[in-house]
VEXROTOR-789662 format. One line per 5 residues: their letters; for each residue x, y, z of C-alpha. Coordinates in Angstrom, 3 decimals, m for minus. Layout:
<atoms>
A = X Y Z  ... $
</atoms>
This chain:
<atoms>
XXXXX = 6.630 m32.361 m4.621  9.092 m34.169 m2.393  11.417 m35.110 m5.654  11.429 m31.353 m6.772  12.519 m29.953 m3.161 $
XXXXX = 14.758 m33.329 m3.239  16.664 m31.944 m6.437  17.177 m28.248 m4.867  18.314 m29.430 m2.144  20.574 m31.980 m3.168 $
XXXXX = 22.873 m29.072 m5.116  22.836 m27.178 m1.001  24.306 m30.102 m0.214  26.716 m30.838 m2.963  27.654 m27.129 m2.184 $
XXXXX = 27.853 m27.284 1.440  30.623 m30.406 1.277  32.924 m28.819 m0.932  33.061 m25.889 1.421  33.155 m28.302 4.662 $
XXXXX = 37.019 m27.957 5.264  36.472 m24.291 5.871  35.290 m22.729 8.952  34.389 m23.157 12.614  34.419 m27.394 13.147 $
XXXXX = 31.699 m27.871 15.456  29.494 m25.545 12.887  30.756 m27.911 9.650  30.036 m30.978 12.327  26.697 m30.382 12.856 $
XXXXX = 25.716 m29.250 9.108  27.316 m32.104 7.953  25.322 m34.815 10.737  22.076 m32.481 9.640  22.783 m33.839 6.159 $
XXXXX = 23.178 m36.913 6.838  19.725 m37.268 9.348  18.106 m35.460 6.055  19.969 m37.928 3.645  18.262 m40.787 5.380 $
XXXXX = 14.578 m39.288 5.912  15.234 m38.311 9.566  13.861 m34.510 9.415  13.285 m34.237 12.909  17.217 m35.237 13.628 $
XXXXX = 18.432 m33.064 10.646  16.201 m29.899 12.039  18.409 m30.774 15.713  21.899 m30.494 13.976  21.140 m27.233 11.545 $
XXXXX = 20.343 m25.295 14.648  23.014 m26.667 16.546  25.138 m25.485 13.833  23.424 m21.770 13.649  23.716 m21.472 17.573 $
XXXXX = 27.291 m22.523 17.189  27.356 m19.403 14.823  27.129 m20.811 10.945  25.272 m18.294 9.230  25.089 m19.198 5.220 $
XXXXX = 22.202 m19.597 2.711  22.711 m23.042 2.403  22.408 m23.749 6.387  19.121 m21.166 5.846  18.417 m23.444 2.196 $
XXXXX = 18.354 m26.489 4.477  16.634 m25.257 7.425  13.312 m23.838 4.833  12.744 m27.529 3.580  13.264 m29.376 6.478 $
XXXXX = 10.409 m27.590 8.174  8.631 m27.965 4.525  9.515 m32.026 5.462  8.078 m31.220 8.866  4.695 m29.980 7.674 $
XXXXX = 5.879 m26.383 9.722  5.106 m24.278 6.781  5.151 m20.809 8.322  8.846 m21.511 10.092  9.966 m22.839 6.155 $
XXXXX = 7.984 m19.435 4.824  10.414 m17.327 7.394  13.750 m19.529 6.092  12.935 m19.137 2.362  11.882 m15.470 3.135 $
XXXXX = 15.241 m14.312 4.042  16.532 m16.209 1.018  15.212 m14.089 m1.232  17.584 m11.194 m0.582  20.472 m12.666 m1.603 $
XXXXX = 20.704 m12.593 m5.467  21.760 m16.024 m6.141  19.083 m17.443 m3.972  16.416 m16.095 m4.605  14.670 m17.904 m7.744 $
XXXXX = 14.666 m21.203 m5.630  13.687 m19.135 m2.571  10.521 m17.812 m4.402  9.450 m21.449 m5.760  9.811 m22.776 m2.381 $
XXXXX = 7.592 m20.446 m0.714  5.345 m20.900 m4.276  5.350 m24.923 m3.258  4.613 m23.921 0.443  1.924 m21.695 m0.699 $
XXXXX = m0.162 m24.620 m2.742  0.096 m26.423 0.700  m1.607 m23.883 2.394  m4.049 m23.102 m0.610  m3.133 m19.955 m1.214 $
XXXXX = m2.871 m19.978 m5.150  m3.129 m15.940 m5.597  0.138 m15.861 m3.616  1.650 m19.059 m5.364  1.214 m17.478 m8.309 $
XXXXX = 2.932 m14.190 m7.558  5.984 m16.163 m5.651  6.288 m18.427 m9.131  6.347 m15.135 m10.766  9.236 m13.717 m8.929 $
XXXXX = 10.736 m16.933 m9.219  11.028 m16.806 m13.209  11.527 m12.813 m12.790  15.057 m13.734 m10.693  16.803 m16.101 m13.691 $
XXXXX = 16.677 m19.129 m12.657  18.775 m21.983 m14.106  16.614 m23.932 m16.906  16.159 m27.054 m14.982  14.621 m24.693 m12.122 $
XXXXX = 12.222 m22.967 m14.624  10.875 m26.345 m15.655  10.464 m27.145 m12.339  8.336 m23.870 m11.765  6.727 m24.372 m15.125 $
XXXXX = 5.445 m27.693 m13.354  4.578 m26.107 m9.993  2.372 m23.662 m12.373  0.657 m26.181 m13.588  m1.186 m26.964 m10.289 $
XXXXX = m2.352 m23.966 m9.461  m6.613 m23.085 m10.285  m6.991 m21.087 m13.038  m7.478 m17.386 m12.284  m11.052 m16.077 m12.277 $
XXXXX = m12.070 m13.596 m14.923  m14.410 m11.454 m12.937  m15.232 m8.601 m15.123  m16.248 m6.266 m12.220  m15.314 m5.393 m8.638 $
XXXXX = m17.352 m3.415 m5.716  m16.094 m2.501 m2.145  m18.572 m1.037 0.027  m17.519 0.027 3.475  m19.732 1.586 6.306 $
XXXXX = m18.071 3.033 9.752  m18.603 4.805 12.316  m16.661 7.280 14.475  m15.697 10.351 16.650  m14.223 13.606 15.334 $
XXXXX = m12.828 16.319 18.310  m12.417 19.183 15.637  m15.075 18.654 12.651  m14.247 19.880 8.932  m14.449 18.958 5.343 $
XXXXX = m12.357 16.051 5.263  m9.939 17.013 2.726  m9.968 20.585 2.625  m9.941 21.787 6.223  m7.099 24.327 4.662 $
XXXXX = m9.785 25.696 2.676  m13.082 25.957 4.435  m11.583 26.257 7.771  m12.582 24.142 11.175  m15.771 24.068 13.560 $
XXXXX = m13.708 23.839 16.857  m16.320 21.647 18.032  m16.681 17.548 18.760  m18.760 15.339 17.016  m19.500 11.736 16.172 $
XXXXX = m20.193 10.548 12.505  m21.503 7.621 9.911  m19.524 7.557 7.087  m20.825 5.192 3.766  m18.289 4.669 0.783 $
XXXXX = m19.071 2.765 m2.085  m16.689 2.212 m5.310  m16.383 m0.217 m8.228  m14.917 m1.062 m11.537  m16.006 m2.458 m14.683 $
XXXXX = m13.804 m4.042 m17.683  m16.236 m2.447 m20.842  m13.006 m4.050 m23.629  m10.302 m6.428 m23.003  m8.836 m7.909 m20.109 $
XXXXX = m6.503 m6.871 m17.145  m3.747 m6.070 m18.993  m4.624 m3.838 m21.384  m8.405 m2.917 m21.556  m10.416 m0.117 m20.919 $
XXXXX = m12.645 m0.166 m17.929  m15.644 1.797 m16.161  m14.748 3.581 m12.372  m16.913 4.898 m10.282  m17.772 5.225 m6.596 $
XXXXX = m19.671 7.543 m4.118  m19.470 9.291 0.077  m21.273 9.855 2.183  m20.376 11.245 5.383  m23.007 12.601 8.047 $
XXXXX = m22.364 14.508 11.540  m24.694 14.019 14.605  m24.961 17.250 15.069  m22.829 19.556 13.003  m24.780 19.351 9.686 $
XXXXX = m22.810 22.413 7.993  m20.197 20.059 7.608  m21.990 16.764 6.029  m20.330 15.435 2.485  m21.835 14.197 m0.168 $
XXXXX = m19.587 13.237 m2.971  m19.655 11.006 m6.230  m17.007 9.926 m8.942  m17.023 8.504 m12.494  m14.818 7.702 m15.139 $
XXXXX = m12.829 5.557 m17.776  m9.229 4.246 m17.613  m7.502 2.984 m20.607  m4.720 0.376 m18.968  m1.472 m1.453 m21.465 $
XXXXX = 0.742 m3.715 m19.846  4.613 m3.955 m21.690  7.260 m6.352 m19.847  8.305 m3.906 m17.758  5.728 m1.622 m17.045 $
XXXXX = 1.955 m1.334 m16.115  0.317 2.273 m17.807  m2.995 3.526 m17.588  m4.538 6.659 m18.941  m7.608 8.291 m17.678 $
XXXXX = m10.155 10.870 m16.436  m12.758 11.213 m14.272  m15.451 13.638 m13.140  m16.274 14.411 m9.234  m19.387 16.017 m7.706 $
XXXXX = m19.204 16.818 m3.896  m21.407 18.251 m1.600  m21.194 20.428 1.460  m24.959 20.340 3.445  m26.790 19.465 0.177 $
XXXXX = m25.134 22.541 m1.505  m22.721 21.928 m4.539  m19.378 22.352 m3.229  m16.953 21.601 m6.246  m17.534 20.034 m9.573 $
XXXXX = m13.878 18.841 m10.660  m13.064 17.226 m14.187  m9.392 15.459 m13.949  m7.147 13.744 m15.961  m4.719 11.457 m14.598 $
XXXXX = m1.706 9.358 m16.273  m0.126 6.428 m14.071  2.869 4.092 m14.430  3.892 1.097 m12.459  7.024 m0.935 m12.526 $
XXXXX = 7.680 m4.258 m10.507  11.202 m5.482 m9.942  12.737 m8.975 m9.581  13.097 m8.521 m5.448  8.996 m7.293 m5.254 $
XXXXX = 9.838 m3.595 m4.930  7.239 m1.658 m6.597  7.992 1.756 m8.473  4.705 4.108 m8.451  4.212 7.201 m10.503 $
XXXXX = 0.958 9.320 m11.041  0.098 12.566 m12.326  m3.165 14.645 m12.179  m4.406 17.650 m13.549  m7.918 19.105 m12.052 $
XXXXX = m9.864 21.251 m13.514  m12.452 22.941 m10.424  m15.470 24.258 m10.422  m16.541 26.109 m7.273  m19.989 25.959 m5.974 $
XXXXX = m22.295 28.953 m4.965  m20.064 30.971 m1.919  m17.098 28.958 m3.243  m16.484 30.682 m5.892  m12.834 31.526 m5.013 $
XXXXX = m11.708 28.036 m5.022  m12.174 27.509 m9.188  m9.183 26.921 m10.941  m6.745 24.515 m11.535  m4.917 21.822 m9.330 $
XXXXX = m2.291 19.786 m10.757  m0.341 16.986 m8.596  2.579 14.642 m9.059  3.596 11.477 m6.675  6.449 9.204 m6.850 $
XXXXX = 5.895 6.389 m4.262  8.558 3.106 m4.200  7.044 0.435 m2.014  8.831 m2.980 m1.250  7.968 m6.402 0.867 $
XXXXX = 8.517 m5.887 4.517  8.532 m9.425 6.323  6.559 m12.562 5.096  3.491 m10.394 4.111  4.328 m6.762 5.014 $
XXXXX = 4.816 m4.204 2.607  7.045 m0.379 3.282  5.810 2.450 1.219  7.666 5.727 0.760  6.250 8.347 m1.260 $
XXXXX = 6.422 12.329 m2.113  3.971 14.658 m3.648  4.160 17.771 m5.218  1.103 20.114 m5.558  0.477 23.449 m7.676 $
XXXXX = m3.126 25.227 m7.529  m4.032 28.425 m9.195  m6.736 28.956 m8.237  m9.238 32.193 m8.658  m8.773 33.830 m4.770 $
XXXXX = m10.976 35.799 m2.358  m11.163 39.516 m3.746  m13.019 41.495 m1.432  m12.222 45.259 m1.691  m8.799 45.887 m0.831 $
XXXXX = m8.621 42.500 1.169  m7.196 39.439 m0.493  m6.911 35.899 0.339  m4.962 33.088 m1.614  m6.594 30.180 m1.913 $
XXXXX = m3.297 28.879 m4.518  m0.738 26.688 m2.423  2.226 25.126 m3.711  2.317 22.212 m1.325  5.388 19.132 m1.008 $
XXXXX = 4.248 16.088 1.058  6.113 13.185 2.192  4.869 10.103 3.724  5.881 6.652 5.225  3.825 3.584 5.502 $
XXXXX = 4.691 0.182 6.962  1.556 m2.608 7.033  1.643 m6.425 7.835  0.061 m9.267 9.282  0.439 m9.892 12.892 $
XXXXX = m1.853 m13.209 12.635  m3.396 m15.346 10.216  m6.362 m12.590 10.433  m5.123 m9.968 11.655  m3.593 m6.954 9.770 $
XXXXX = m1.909 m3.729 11.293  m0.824 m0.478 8.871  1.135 2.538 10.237  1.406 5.873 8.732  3.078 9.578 8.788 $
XXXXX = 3.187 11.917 6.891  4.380 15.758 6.352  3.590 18.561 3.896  4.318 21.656 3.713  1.824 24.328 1.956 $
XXXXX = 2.922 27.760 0.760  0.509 30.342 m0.977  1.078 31.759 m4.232  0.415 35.626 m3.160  0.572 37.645 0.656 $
XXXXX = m2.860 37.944 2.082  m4.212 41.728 2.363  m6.282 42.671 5.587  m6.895 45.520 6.855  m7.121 46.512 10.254 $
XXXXX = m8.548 49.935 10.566  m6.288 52.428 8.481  m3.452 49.781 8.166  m3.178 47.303 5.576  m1.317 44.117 6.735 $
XXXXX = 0.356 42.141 4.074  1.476 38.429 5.167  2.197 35.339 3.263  0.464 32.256 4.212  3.001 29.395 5.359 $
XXXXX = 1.759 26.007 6.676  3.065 22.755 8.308  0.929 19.999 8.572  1.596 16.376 10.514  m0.462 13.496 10.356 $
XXXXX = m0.322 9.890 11.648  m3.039 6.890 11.318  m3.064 3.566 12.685  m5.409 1.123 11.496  m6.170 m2.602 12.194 $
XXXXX = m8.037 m5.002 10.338  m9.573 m8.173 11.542  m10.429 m10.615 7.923  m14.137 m12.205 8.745  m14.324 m14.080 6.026 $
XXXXX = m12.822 m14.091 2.064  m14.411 m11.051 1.331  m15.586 m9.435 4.689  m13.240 m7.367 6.777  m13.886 m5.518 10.154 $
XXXXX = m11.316 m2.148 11.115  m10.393 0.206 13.383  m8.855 3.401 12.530  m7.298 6.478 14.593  m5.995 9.698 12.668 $
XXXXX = m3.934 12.993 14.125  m3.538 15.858 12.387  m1.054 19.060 13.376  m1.636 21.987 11.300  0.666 24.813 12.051 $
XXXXX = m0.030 28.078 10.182  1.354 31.438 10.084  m2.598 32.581 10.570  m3.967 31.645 13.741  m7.248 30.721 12.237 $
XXXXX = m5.820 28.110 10.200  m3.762 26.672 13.664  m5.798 23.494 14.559  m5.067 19.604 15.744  m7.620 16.881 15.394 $
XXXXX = m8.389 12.935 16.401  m10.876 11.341 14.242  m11.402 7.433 15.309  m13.861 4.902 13.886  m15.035 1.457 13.804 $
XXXXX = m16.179 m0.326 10.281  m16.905 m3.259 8.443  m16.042 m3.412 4.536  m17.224 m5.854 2.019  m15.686 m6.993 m1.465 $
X = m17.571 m8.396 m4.269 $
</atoms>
């Protein structure tokens, strides 16, 4: 370990003497005395003269090189993590930046995220004695488990100010009134053929969500279906479909057959290109009847690394329905919006256990036809616009390996051109969710 960070650091070095005659000299002073107290095993002198030299204003990757494996020397693995970090985005640091924070990963046994730096590593060329050094790294880490299967159950509790269906408040309308909630969710996934990579596996899950006192508006809802995945150099694909049955009060809401195609692309730097598109085919329940038709959506989302373990997410969504509509004599209701949604997410660790998320979002809904009503003799004709703004906050406390504990708070701003349809809401709960 100490001979392989030896070797990168050497060529900083090498590097950093050529270039000594250049610059500020009481910067080149002290990187030059760091190198020395490194040269001769003296980490805790070296550390003294690099930040001398970046308070004295030498900002370079090879002072920020230096500075990640002297606190490696040190045994101060997360101030190395933040050096090596910021190495990786500049393009001809980054390979050795990755392995670093690979090596500094094994010391802190975390081999999922040794593996994925390593990765990177090789993904950024390195030169071919650096690949053999990552090839060697590699070869300490525990061999991935096969699991065939995965479950996540997760049971809250919480307090809604405006209850409504949870994702179709546009739809079905609001209560006006407060409640509090348990809410039970339940998923999985099975590999039937194959592995990771290109297999076809089993998905299924089920909700439950149950008001206090409000029962009108307690969901039942369950999910199953297959996914075919292939994995090329470039790309991860996956082809699928999967039927839904949800509930309103114990009455069939919506039966909903979909088919969805997905695409994901990683790059060198750990950005993450995400495409998906679904098409839905609905099945209305008795007094929803008007909602049966067809819902097809589309979302683009590019997420990238945000700090040591953070991650930014940007994403848009478009949305057609055609649905079947409320026909009721001359009066007519769409129940078809075309709907474009954009969203920003930012999540990362604030402590070893600790994990915070932040997210808004905007869409905008428009309906396919004007709305008829008539109001004594007159008929009023009026197309349905909507703007709706929503923000959640959620922290998570990590238990244990597989146990998690979160909090969660949710607004939502829905502005319509129909008063009816004009409502804000604050859900919060408390949970606990378990993988195995």
């Amino acid at each position: 370990m100490k001979r392989c960070l030896w070797l990168l650091a050497t060529a900083w070095l090498t590097l950093a003497a050529a270039n000594a005659a250049a610059g500020d000299y009481q910067q080149q002073l002290a990187f030059t005395n760091g190198n020395a107290a490194f040269a001769h095993g003296d980490y805790e002198g070296a550390l003294e003269q690099y930040l001398l030299a970046r308070r004295a204003g030498l900002k370079s990757p090879a002072l920020t090189y230096n500075l990640g494996v002297t606190y490696y020397h040190l045994r101060r693995y997360a101030d190395a993590s933040d050096e090596f970090s910021a190495l990786t985005r500049d393009k001809n640091s980054a390979a050795a930046a990755y392995y670093n924070l690979g090596l500094i990963d094994l010391q802190r046994d975390r081999h999922g995220s040794a593996r994925e730096h390593f990765r990177q590593a090789l993904a950024n060329s390195p030169s071919d004695s650096l690949k053999g050094l990552i090839e060697a790294a590699r070869q300490r880490l525990r061999p991935e488990k096969q699991s065939r299967g995965i479950a996540l159950l997760a049971i809250s509790g919480g307090y809604d100010d405006n209850v409504t269906f949870t994702s179709d408040a546009d739809l079905v309308g609001v209560s006006d009134n407060q409640d509090t909630f348990a809410d039970l969710l339940a998923g999985g996934r099975y590999l039937l053929a194959g592995d990771a990579r290109n297999g076809l596996r089993l998905e299924g899950g089920a909700y439950l969500r149950q008001y206090a006192d409000i029962s009108r508006f307690n969901q039942q809802a369950a999910r199953l279906g297959l996914a075919r995945t292939w994995r090329t150099k470039r790309w991860k694909t996956a082809l699928g479909g999967h039927g839904d049955l949800i509930y309103l009060d114990g009455e069939r809401f919506e039966t909903l057959g979909t088919a969805t195609a997905q695409a994901t692309r990683v790059f060198g730097d750990g950005s993450e290109l995400w495409l998906r598109y679904r098409a839905s085919r609905i099945d209305g329940g008795q007094g929803y009847e008007q909602l049966s038709g067809w819902r097809q959506r589309a979302r683009a989302q590019l997420s990238f690394p945000w700090r040591e373990k953070g991650r930014f997410k940007l994403g848009y969504e478009y949305e057609w329905n055609d649905r079947d509509d409320l026909q009721n004599g001359v009066e007519f209701s769409s129940l078809s919006p075309m709907r474009h949604a954009l969203y920003a997410e930012a999540a990362t660790s604030l402590a070893e256990r600790w994990r915070l998320s932040l997210r808004g979002e905007y869409r905008h809904s428009r309906y396919a036809d004007p709305n008829v009503r008539q109001n004594g003799a007159t008929l009023q004709i009026q197309t349905r616009d909507e703007d709706r703004y929503g923000a959640t906050v959620r922290a998570s406390y990590k238990i244990r390996r597989n146990w998690e504990a979160f909090g969660q708070y949710s607004y939502t701003d829905n502005q319509s051109s129909f008063a009816e349809y004009d409502y804000t809401r604050n859900e919060a709960q408390l949970g606990v969710e378990v993988s195995f």
